[in-house]
C-alpha positions as CSV (number, residue, x, y, z in Angstrom):
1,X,11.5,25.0,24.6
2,X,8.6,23.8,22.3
3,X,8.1,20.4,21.8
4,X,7.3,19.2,18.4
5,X,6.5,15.8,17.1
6,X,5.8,14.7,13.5
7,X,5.3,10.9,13.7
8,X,7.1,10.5,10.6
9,X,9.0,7.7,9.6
10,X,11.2,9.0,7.2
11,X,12.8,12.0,8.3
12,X,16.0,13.9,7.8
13,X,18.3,13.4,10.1
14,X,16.6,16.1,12.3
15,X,13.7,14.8,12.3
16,X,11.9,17.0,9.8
17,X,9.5,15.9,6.9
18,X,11.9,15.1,4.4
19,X,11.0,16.5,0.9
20,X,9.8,13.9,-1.3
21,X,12.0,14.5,-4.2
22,X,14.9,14.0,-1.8
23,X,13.7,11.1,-0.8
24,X,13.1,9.4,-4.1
25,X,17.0,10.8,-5.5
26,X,18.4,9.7,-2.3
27,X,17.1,6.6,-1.0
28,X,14.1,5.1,-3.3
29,X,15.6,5.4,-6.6
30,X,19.4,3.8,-5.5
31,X,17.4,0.8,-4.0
32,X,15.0,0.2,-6.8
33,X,18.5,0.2,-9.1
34,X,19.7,-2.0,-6.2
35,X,16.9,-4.4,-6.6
36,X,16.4,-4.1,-10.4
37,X,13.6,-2.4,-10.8
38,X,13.0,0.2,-13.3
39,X,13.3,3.6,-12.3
40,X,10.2,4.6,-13.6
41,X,8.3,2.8,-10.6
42,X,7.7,5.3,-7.7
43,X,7.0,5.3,-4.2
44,X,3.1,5.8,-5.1
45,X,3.4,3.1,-6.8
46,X,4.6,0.8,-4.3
47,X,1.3,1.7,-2.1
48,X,-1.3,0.7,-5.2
49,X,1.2,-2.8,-4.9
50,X,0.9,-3.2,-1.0
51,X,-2.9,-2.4,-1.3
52,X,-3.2,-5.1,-4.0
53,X,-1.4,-7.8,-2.6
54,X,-3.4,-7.3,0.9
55,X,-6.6,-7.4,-0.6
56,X,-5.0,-10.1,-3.1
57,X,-4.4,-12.0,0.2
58,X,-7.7,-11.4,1.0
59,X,-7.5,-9.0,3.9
60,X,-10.6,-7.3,4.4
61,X,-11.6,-4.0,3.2
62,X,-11.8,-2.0,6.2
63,X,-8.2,-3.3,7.3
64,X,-6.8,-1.9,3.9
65,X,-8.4,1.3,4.1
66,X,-7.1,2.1,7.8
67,X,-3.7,1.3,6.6
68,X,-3.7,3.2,3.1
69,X,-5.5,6.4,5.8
70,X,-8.5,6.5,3.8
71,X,-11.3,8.4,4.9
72,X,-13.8,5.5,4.2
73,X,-13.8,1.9,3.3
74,X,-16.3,3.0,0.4
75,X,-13.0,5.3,-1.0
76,X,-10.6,1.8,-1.2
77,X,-13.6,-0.3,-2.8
78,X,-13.9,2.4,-5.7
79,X,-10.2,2.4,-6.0
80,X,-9.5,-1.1,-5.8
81,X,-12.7,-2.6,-7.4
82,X,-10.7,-4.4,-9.9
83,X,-8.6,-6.5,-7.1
84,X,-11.9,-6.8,-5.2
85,X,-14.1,-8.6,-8.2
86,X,-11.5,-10.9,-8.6
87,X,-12.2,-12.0,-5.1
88,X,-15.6,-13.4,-6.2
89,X,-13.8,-15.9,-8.2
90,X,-11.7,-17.0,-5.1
91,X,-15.2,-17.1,-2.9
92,X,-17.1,-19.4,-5.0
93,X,-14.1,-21.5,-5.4
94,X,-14.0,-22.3,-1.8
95,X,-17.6,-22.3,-1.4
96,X,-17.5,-25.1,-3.8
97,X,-14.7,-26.9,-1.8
98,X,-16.7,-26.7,1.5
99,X,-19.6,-28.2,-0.3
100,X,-17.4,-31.1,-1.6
101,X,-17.0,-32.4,2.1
């Protein structure tokens, strides 16, 4: 018998791709109305957020752009410039702490 593997981790309950509208009626949408969150947010969404708060957090570059699959680190710094540049502010802040001492 052929032996197939996706490496998914949502799947149906064969473990198939599941099709992404499916997914969003099925399971995203009922737990964003769950939650209390606007229907209107989608699942795309929620990986912009996850990338923001990590870099936010200040996780570097390279670690976010394994994680989102990104070809290159350069391809998350052109997307996430914005959330980058604010770092600066957080880098002279503590480099004016560490003087302080």
């Amino acid at each position: 018998m052929y032996e197939w593997h996706y490496n998914l981790i949502f799947t149906t309950q064969y473990g198939y791709p599941l099709s992404p509208t499916n997914f969003s009626r099925r399971w995203f949408r009922p737990l964003l109305r769950e939650a209390g969150i606007s229907d209107s947010f989608t699942f795309h969404q929620l990986r912009h957020y996850h990338a923001s708060v990590l870099l936010e957090a200040g996780v570097p570059v390279k670690v976010v752009s394994e994680r989102l699959g990104h070809a290159s680190a350069k391809m998350t710094l052109d997307v996430y410039a914005p959330v980058i540049d604010h770092q600066q502010d957080k880098a002279v802040a503590a480099l004016e702490e560490y003087m302080k001492d």
